[in-house]
N, CA and C atoms as an extended XYZ file, in Angstrom:
444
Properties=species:S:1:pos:R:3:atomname:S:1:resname:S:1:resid:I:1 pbc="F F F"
N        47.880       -5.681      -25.070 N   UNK     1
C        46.490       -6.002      -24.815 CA  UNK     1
C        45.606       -4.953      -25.447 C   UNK     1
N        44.389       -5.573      -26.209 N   UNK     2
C        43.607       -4.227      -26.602 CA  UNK     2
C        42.795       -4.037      -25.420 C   UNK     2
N        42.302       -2.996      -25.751 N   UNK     3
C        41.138       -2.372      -24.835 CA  UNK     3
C        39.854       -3.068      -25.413 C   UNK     3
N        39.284       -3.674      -26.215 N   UNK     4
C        38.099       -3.759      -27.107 CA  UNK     4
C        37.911       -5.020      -26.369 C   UNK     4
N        38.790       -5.702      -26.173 N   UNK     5
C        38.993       -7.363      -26.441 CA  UNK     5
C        38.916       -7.617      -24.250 C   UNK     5
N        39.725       -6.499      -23.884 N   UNK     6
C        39.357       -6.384      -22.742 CA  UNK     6
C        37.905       -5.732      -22.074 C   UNK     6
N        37.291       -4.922      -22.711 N   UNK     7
C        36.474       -4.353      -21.997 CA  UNK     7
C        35.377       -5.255      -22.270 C   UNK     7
N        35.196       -5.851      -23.697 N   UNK     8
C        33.905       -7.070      -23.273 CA  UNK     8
C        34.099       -8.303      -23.122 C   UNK     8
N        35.523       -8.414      -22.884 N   UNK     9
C        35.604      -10.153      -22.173 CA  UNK     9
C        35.736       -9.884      -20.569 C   UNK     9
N        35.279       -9.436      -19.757 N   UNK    10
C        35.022       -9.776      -18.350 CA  UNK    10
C        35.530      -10.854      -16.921 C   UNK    10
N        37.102      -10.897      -17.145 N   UNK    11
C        36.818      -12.617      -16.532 CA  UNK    11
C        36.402      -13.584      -17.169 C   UNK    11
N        36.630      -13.584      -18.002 N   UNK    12
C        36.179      -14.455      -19.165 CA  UNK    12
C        34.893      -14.624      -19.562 C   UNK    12
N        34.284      -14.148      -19.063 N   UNK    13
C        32.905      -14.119      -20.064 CA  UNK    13
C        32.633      -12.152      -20.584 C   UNK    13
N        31.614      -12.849      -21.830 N   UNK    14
C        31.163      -11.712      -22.644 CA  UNK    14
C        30.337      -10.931      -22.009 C   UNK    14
N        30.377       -9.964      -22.005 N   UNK    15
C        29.464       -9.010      -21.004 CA  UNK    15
C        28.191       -8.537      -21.958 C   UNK    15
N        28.694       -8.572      -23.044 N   UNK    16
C        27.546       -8.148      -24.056 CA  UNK    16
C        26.482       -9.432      -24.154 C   UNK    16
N        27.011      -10.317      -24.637 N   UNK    17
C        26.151      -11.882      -24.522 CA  UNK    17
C        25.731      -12.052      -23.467 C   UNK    17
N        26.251      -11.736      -21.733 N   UNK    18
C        25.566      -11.795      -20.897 CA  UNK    18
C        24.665      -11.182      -20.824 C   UNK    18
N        24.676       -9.739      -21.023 N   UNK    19
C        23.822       -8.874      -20.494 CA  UNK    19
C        22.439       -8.951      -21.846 C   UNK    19
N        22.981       -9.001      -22.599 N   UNK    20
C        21.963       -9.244      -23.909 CA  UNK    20
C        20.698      -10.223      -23.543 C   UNK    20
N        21.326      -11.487      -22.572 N   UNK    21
C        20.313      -12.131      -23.049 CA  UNK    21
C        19.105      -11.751      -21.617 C   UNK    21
N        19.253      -10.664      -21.073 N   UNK    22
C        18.273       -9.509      -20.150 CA  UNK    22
C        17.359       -9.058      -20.906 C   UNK    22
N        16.354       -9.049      -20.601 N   UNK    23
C        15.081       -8.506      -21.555 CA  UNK    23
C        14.375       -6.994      -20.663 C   UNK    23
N        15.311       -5.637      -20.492 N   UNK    24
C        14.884       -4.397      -19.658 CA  UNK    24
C        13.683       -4.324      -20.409 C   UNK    24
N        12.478       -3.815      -19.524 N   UNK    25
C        11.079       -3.282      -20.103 CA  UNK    25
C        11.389       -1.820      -20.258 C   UNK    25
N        10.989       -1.225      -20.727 N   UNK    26
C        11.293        0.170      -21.611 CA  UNK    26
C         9.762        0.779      -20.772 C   UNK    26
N        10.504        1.992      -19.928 N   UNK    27
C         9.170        2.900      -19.232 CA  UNK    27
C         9.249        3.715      -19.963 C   UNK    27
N         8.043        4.081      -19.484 N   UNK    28
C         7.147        5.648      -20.706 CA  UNK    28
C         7.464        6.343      -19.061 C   UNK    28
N         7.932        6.971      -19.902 N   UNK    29
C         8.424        8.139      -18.989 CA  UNK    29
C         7.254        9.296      -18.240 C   UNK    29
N         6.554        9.793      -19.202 N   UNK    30
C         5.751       10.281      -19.351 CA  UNK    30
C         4.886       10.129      -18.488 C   UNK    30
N         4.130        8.707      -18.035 N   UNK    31
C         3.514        7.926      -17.293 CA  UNK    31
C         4.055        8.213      -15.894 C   UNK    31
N         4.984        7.912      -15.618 N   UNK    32
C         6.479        7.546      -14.499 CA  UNK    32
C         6.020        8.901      -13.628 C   UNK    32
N         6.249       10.194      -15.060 N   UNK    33
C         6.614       11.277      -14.054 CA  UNK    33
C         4.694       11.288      -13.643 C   UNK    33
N         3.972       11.358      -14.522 N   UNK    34
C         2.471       11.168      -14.149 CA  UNK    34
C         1.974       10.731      -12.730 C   UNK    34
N         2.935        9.803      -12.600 N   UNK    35
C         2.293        8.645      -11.399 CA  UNK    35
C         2.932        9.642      -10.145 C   UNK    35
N         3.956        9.762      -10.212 N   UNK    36
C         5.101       10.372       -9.330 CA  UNK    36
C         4.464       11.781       -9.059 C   UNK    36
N         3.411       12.856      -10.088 N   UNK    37
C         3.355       13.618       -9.598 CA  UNK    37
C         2.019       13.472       -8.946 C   UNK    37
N         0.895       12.571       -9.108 N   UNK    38
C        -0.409       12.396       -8.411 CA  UNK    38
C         0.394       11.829       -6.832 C   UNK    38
N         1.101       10.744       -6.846 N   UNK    39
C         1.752       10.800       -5.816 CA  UNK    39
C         1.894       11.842       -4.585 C   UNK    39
N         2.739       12.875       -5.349 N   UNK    40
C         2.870       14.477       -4.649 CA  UNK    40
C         1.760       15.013       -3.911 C   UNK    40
N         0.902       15.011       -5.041 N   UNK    41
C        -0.614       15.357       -4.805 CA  UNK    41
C        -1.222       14.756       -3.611 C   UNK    41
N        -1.377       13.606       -3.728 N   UNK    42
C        -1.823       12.861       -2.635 CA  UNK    42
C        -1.230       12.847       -1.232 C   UNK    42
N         0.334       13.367       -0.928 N   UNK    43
C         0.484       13.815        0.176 CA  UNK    43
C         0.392       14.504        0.536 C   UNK    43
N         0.572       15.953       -0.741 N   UNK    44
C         0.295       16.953        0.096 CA  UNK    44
C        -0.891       17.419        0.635 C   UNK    44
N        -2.099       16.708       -0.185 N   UNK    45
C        -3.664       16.839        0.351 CA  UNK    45
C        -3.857       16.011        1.866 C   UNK    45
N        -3.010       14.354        2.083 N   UNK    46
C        -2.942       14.192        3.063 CA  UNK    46
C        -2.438       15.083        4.577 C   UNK    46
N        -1.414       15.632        4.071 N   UNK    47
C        -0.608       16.850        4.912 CA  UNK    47
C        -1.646       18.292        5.390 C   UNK    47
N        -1.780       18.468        4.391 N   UNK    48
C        -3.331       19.112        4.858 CA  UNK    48
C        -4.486       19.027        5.813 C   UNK    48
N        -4.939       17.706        5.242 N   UNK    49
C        -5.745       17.135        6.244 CA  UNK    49
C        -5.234       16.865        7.997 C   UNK    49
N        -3.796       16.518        7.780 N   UNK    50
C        -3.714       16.362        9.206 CA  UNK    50
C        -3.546       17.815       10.016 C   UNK    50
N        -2.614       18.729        9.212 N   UNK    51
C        -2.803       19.848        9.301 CA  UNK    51
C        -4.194       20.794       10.155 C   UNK    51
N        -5.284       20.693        9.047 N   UNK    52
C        -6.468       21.228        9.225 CA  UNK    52
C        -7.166       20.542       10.675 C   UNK    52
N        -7.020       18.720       10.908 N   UNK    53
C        -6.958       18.436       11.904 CA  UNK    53
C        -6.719       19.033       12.963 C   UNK    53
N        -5.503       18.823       12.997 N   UNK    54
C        -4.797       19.446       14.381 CA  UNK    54
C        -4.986       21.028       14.617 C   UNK    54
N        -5.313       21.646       13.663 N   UNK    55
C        -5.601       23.278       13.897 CA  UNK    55
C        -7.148       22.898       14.203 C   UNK    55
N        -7.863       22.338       14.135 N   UNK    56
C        -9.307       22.221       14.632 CA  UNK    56
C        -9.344       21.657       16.312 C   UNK    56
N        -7.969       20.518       16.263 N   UNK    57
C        -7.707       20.055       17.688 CA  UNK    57
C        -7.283       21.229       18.719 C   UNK    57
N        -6.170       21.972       18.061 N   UNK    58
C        -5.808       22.998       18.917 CA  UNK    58
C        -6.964       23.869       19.607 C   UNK    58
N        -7.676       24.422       18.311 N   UNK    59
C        -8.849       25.523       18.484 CA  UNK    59
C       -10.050       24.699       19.937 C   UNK    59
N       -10.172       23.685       20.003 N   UNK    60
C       -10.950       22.735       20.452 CA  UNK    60
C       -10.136       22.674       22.244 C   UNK    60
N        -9.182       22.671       22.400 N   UNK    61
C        -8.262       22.348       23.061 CA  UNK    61
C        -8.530       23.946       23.886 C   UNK    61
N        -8.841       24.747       23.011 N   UNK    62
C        -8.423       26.322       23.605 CA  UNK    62
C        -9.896       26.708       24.396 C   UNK    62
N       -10.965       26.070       23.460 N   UNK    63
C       -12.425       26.242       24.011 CA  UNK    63
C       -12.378       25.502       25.618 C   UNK    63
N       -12.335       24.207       25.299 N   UNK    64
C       -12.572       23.513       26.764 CA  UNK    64
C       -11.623       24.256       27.732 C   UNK    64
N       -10.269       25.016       27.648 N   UNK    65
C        -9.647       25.627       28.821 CA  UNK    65
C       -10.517       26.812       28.948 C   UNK    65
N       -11.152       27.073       27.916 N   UNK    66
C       -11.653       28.760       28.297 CA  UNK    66
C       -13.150       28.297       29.107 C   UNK    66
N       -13.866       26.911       29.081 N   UNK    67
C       -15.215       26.786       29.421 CA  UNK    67
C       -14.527       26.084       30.858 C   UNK    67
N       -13.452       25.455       31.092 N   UNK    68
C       -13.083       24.900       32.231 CA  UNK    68
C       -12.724       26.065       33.631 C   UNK    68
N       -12.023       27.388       33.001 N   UNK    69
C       -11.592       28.531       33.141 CA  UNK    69
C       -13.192       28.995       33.889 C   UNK    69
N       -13.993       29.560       33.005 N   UNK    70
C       -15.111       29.908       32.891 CA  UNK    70
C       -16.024       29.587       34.504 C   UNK    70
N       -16.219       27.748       34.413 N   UNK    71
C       -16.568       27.208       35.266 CA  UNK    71
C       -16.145       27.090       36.964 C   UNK    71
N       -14.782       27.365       36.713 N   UNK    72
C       -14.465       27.591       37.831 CA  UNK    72
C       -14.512       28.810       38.967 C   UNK    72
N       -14.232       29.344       37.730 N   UNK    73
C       -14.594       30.963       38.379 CA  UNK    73
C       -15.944       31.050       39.139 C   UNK    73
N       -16.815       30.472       38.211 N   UNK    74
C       -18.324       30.378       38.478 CA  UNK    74
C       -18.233       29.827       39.897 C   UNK    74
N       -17.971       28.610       39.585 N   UNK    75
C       -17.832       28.057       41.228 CA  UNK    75
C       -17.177       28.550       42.127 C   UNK    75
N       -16.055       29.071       42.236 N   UNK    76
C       -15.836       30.130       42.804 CA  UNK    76
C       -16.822       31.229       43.407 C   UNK    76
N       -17.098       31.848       42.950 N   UNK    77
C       -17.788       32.837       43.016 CA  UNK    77
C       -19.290       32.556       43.803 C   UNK    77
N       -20.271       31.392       43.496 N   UNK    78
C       -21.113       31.051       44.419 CA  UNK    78
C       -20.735       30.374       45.634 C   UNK    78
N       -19.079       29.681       45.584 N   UNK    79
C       -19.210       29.137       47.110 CA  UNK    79
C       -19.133       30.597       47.741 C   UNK    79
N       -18.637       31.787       47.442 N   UNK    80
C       -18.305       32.905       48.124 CA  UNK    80
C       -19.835       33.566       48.193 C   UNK    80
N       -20.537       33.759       47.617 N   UNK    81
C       -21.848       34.053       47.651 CA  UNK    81
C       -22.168       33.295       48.904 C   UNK    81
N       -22.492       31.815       48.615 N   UNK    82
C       -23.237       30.938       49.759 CA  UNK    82
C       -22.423       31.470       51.129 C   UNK    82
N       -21.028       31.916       51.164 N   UNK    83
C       -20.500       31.895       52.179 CA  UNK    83
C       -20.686       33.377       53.056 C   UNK    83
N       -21.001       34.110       51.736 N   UNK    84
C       -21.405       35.192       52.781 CA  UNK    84
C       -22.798       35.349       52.967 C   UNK    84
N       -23.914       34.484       52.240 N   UNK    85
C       -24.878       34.506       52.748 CA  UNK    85
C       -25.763       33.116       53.905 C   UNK    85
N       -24.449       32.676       54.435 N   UNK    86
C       -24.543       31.310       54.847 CA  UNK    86
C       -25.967       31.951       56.059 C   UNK    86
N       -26.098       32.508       56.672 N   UNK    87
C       -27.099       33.016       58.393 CA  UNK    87
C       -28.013       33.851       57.355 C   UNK    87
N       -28.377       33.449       56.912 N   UNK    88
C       -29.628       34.137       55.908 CA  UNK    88
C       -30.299       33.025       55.241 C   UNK    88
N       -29.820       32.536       54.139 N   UNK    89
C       -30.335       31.304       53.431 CA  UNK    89
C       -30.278       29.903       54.145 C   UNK    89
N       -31.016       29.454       53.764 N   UNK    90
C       -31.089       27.826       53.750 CA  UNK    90
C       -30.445       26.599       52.893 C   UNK    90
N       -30.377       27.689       51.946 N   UNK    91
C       -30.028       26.570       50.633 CA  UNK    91
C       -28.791       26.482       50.211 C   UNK    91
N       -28.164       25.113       49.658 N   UNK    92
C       -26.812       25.182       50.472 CA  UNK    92
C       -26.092       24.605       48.336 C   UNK    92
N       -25.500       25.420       48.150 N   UNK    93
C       -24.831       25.030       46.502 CA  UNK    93
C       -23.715       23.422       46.425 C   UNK    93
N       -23.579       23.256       45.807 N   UNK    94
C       -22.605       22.254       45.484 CA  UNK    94
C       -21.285       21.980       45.898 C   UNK    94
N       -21.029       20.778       46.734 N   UNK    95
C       -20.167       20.694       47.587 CA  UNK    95
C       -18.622       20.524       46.515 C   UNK    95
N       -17.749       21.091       46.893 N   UNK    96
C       -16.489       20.982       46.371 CA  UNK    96
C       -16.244       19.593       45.793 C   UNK    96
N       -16.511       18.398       46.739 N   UNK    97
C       -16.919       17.063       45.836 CA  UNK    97
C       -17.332       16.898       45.110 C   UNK    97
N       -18.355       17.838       44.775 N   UNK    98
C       -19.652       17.601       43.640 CA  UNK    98
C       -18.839       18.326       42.311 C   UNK    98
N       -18.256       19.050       42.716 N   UNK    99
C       -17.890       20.179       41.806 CA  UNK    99
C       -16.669       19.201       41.199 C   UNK    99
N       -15.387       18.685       41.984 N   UNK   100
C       -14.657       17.976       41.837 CA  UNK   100
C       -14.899       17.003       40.684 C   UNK   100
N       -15.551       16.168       41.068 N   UNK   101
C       -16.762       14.859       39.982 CA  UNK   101
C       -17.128       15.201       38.984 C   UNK   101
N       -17.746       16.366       39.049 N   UNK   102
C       -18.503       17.521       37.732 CA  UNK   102
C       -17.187       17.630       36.597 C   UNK   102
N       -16.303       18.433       37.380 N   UNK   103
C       -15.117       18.299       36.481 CA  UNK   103
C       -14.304       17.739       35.937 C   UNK   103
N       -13.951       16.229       36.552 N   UNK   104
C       -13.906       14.782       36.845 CA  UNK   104
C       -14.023       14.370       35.451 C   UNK   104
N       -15.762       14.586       34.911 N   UNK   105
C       -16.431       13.629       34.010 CA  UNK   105
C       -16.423       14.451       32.765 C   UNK   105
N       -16.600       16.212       33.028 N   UNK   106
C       -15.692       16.747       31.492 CA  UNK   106
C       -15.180       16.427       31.640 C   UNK   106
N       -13.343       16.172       32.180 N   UNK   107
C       -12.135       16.256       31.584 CA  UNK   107
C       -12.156       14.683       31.072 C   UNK   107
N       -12.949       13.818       31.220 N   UNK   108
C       -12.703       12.689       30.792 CA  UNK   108
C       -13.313       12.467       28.869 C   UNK   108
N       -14.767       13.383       29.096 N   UNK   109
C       -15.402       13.483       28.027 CA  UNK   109
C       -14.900       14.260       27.377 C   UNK   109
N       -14.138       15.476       27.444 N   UNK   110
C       -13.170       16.351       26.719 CA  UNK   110
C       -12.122       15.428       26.038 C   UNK   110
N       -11.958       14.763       27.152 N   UNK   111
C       -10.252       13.481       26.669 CA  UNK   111
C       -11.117       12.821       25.273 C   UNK   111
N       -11.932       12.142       25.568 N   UNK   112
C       -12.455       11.376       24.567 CA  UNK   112
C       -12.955       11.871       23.045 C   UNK   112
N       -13.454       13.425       23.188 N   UNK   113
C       -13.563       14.277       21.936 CA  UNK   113
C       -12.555       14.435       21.529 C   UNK   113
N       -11.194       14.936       22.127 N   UNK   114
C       -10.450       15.250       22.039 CA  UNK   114
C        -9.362       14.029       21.020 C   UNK   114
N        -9.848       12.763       21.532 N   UNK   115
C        -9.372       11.410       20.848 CA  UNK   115
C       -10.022       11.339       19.664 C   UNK   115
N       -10.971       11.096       19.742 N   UNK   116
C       -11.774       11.043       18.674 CA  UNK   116
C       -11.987       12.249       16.999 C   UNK   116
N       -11.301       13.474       17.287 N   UNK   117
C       -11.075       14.246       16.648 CA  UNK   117
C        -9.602       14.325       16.372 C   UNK   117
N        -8.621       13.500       17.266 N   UNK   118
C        -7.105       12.923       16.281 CA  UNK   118
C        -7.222       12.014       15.915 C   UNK   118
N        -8.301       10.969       16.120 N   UNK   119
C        -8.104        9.734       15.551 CA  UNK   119
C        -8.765       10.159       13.644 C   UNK   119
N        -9.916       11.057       13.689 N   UNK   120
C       -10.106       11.025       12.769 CA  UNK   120
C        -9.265       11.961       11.817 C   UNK   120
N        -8.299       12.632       11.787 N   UNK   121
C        -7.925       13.408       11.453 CA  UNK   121
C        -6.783       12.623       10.583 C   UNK   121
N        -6.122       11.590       11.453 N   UNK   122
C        -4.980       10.719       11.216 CA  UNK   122
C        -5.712        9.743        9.998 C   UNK   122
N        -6.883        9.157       10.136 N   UNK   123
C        -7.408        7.983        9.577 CA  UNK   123
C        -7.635        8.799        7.984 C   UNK   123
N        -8.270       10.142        8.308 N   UNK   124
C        -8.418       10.423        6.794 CA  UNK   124
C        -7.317       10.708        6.019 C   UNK   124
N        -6.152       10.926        6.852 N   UNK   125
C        -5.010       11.257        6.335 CA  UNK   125
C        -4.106        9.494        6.175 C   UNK   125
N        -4.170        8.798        6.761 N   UNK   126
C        -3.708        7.267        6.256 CA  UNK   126
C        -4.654        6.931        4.945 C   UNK   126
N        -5.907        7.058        4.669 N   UNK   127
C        -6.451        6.793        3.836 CA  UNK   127
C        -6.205        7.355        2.497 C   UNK   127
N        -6.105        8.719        2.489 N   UNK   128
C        -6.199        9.363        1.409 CA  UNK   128
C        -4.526        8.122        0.729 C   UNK   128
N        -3.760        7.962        1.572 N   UNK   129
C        -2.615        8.092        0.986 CA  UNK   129
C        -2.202        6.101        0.405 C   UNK   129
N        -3.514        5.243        1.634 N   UNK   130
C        -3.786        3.747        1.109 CA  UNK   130
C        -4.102        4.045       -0.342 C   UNK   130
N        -5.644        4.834       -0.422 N   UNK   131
C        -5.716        4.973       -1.886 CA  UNK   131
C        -4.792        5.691       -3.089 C   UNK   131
N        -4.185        6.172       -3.012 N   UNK   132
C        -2.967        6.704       -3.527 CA  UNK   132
C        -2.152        5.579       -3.884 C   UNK   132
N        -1.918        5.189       -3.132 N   UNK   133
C        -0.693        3.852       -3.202 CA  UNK   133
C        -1.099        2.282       -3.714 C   UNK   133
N        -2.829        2.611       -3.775 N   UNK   134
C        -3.343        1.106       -4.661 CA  UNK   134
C        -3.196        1.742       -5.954 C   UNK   134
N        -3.464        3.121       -6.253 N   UNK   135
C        -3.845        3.383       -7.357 CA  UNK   135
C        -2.264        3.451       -7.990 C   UNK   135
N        -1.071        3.605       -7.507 N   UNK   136
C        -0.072        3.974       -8.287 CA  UNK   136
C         0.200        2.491       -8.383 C   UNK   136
N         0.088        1.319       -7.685 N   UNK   137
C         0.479       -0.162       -8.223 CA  UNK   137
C        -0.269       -0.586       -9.529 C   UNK   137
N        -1.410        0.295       -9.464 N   UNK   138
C        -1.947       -0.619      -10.514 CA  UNK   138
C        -1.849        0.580      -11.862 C   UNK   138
N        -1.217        1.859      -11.567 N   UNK   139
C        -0.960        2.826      -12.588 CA  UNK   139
C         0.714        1.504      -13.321 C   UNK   139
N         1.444        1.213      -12.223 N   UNK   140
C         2.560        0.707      -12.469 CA  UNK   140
C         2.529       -0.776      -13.427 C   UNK   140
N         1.247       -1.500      -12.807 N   UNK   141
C         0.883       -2.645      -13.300 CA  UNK   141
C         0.840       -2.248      -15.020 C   UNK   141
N        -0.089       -1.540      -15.237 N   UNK   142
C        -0.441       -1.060      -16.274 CA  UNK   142
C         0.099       -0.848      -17.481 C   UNK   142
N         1.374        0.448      -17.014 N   UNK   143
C         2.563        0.540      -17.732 CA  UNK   143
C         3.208       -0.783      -18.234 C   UNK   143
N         3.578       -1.742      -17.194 N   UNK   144
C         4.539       -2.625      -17.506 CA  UNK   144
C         3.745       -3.539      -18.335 C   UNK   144
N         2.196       -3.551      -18.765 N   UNK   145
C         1.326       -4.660      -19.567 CA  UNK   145
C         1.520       -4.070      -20.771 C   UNK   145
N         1.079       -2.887      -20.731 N   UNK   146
C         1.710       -2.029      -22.314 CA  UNK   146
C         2.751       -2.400      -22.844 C   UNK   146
N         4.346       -2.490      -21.971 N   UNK   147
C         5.166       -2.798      -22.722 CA  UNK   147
C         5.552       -4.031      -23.050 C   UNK   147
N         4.986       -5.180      -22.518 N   UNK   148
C         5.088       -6.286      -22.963 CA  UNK   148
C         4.095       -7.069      -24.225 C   UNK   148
C-alpha cells in the first residue's frame, strides 16, 4: 500500500477534492490582534470602573458608620444630660422612640445611596463593555467584507 494513495483517499473519498471545494476567508491578522487588543482595553477600563466604584462604596460605607457612631454618642450623652438635669428643667429631649425612627429612616436612606452608588458603578461598567462588544462585531463584520 502507498502512503500517498492512502493519505488522500479517506474511506474512499478525496480529502483534497473535499476539502478544496471549502472556500476559508483569509484574516488579516493584524486587524484580529487590533480588535483583541481594544478588547483588553475595554475591560480593563471596565475593571477599573467597578473598582473605583466600590472603593468610593467602601469610603461611603465608612462615613455613615462614623456619622451613625457620632450620633449616637450624641444621643447618648443628652439623654444623660436631661437625666441629670431632670428637677431643674422642664424641657424634655427626644424620646428613645424618636431617636429609634430617626435612625430607622437614615439607615434606610443610607441603604438606598448606598444602592444607588453600586448600581451605578456596575451599569457603567456593563456599558463600557456593551459598547466594546458592538464595536468588535462590526470591527469583525468589516474584516470579513474586505476579504470577500
Amino acid at each position: 500500500m502507498s502512503d500517498d494513495k492512502n493519505s488522500a483517499n479517506l474511506f474512499g473519498f478525496d480529502v483534497g477534492k473535499l476539502l478544496g471545494g471549502f472556500r476559508l476567508p483569509t484574516i488579516d491578522v493584524g486587524q484580529l490582534i487590533d480588535t483583541n487588543r481594544k478588547n483588553m482595553d475595554a475591560l480593563i477600563a471596565a475593571q477599573r470602573s467597578v473598582t473605583d466604584g466600590y472603593a468610593s462604596l467602601a469610603k461611603r460605607q465608612v462615613e455613615i458608620f462614623q456619622n451613625t457612631m457620632e450620633m449616637a454618642q450624641a444621643a447618648i450623652k443628652a439623654r444623660r444630660e436631661m437625666k441629670k438635669g431632670e428637677g431643674g428643667e422642664g424641657g424634655e429631649g427626644p424620646s428613645p422612640t424618636d431617636i429609634a425612627k430617626m435612625a430607622l429612616n437614615m439607615a434606610i436612606q443610607n441603604m438606598k445611596d448606598l444602592a444607588e452608588a453600586t448600581a451605578k458603578a456596575n451599569g457603567e461598567a456593563v456599558s463600557m463593555i456593551n459598547e466594546r462588544m458592538k464595536a468588535t462585531v462590526s470591527e469583525l463584520k468589516s474584516m470579513s467584507e474586505k476579504k470577500e
